[in-house]
N, C-alpha and C positions, 0 to 999 in steps of 0.2 A: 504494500500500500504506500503509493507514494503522493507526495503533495507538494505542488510545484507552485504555490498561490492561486488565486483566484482573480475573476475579472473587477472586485472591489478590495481584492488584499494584495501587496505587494510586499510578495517573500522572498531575501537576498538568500542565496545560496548556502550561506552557513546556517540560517533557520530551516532551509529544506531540510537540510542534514541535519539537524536535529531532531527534529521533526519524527524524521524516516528511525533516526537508529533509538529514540524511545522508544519508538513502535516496537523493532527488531527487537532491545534488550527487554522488552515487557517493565521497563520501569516508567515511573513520573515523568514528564519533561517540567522542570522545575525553568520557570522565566522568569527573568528580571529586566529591568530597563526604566528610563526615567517614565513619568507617568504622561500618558498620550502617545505613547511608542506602539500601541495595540495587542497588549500581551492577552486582553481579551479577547479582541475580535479575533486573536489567532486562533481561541478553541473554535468562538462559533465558525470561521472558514474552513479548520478544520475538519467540523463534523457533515459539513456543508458540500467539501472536496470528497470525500470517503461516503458521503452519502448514508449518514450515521444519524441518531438522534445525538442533541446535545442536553444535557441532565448539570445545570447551571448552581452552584451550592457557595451563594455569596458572602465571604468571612465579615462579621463585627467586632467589636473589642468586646462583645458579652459571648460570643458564640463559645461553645465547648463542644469537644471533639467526639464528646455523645450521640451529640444531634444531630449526627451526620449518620448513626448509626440506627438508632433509635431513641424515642422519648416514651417513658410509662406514664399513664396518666394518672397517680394513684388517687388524688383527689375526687375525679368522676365516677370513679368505682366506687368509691366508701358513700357519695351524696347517692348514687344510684344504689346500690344495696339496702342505704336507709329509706330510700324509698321501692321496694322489694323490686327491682328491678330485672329480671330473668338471666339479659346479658353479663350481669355479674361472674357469673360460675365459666364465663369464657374470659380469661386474660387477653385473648389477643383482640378482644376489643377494642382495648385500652392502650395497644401500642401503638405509636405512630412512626413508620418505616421511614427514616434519613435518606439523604441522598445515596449517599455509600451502599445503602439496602437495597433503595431503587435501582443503581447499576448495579451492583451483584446478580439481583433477581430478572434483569432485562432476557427476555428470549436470544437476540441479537446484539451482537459488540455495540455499546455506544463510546462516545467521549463524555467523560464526564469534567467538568473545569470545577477550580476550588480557587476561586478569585481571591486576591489580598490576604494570603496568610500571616502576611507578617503583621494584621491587625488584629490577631487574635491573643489571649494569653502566651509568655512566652514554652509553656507544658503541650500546648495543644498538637505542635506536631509532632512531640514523643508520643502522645496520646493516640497516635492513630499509628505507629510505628507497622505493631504487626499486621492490622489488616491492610495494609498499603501491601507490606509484603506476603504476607500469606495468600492475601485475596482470600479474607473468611472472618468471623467476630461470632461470639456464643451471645444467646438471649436467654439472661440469667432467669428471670421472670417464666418463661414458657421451656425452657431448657434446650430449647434449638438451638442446632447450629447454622449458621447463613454462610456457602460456599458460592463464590461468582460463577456464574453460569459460563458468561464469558468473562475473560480480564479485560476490565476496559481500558478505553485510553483516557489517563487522567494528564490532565493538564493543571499548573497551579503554577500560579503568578505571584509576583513579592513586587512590592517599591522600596524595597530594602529599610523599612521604618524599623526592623529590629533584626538581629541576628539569629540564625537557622541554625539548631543544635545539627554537629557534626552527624549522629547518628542518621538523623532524617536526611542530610544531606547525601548519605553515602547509596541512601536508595534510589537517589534524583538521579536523572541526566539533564547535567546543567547550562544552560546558552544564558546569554545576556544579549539583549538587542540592543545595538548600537544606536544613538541619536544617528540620524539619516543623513547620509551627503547630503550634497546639491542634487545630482544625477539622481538620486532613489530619493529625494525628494519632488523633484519632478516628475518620475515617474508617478508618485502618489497622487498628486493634484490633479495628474492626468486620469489618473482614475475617478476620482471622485466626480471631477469637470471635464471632461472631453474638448469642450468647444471652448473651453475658456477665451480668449484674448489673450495670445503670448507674451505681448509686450506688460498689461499688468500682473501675468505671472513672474516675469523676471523682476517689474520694479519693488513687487510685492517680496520676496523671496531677497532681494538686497537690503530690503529694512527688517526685514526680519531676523536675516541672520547677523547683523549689524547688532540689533539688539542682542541678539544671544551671545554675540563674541563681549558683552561687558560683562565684567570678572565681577564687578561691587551687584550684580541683580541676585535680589532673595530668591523668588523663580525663574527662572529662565522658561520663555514662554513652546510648549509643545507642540507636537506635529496635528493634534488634534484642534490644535488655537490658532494654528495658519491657517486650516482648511475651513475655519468656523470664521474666521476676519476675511478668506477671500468669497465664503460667501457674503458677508455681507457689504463688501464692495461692490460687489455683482447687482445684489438687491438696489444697492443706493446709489447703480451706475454711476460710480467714482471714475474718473477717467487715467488712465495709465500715464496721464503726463501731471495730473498732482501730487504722483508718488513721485516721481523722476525729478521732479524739482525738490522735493525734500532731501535737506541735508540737516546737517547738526545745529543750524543757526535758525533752524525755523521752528516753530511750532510742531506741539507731538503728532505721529502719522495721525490721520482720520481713523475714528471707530477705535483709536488704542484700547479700549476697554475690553476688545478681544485679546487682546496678547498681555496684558499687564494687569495681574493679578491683584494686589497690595498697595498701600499708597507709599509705600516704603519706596518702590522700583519706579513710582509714580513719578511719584517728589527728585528723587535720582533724576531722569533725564530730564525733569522738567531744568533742576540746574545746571544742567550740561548744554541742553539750548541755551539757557540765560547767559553761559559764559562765552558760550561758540559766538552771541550776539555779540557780546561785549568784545571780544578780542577781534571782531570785525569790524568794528568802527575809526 
């Protein structure tokens, strides 16, 4: 099963190969990359290229590594018992089967993604250790065992917000996706925009990475926040030569509120004009 990207995803050749030899070694592909690099949209084109269902299991800072497994509802069983409820005398009423159970239990291989892990407890990917590798968990409650019908392909993403105990990591196959050239950035837009207007994808894509190359910005704006400012150029038919005239002495690009997160990065270039003015007088 290979996956060469798709007609809305653009995958450079060392994420094919990543990709491919998770598949092969039957482990994780464990992804990182700054955020808006598409480490999601990689499961869903993914399951999209292979022709898979995708089973999405999104991490919070309360999630625990149960829930992915199963949850017992013991509360609704004691209120229904006290009200003589029949269903009582069946536990598996009361459980409610996690992501992990629902790919286990799938007829057919799915992808399964585990977005943002690093926003979970730092315990929670020990917490899932063995059935990541076993591909199997007991259900204390009912005394089952749940064995993966098929192994799925698990996909999990990180922003690197906290550090991945070794253990977990030695089950990963690990890539990091690069912030995009120029060339695989333009390729992207082309995806997104086919017809765009070349000349304000070039002037667009000079202030862009203009901004990115200053070292003092708290965020540095994403590949997800150019495609979202060049639509809205597009929307407020900004014309490619009031990009091209902007330089450091003028005023911030139009729409900046796309690329520039904080008033922190704000306030930054607004003084950077201020002096570009001054030292041009």
């Amino acid at each position: 099963m290979d996956f060469n990207g798709t007609e809305r995803y653009v995958a450079t050749d060392e994420l094919q190969m990543a990709v491919k030899a998770s598949i092969t070694l039957q482990r994780p592909l464990l992804v990182k990359g700054e955020p808006g690099t598409g480490k999601t949209m990689l499961a869903e084109e993914v399951a999209a290229s292979l022709g898979k269902k995708l089973l999405r299991w999104h991490i919070k800072s309360t999630t625990k590594a149960q829930q992915g497994l199963y949850e017992y509802d013991a509360v609704s069983r004691l209120r229904d018992s006290q009200l003589g409820d029949e269903k009582v005398y069946d536990i598996g009423n009361y459980i409610k089967k996690g992501m992990l159970w629902e790919a286990f239990d799938a007829d057919e291989q799915v992808v399964l993604l585990i977005d943002e892990i690093d926003k979970a407890d730092i315990e929670f990917p020990n917490d899932l250790l063995v059935e990541l590798d076993k591909m199997e968990f007991y259900v204390y409650e009912t005394g089952e065992r749940v064995q993966a019908k098929h192994r799925p392909i698990i996909i999990i993403t990180s922003n690197n917000e906290k550090e991945l105990p070794d253990a977990f990591l030695r089950r990963c196959f690990f890539h990091y996706i690069n912030f995009p050239d120029r060339d695989t950035m333009k390729q992207i837009i082309d995806v997104h925009y086919p017809n765009i207007q070349q000349t304000l994808v070039h002037e667009a894509m000079e202030i862009f990475f203009k901004i990115r190359d200053l070292n003092t910005l708290k965020k540095k704006p994403s590949t997800s926040e150019l495609i979202d400012w060049l639509k809205l150029l597009i929307a407020d038919d900004i014309p490619a030569d009031l990009l091209q005239n902007q330089d450091n002495s003028q005023a911030m690009p139009p729409l900046y509120g796309a690329l520039l997160k904080n008033e922190q990065d704000l306030h930054m270039l607004q003084r950077l004009a201020f002096m570009a003015r001054r030292d041009n007088r």
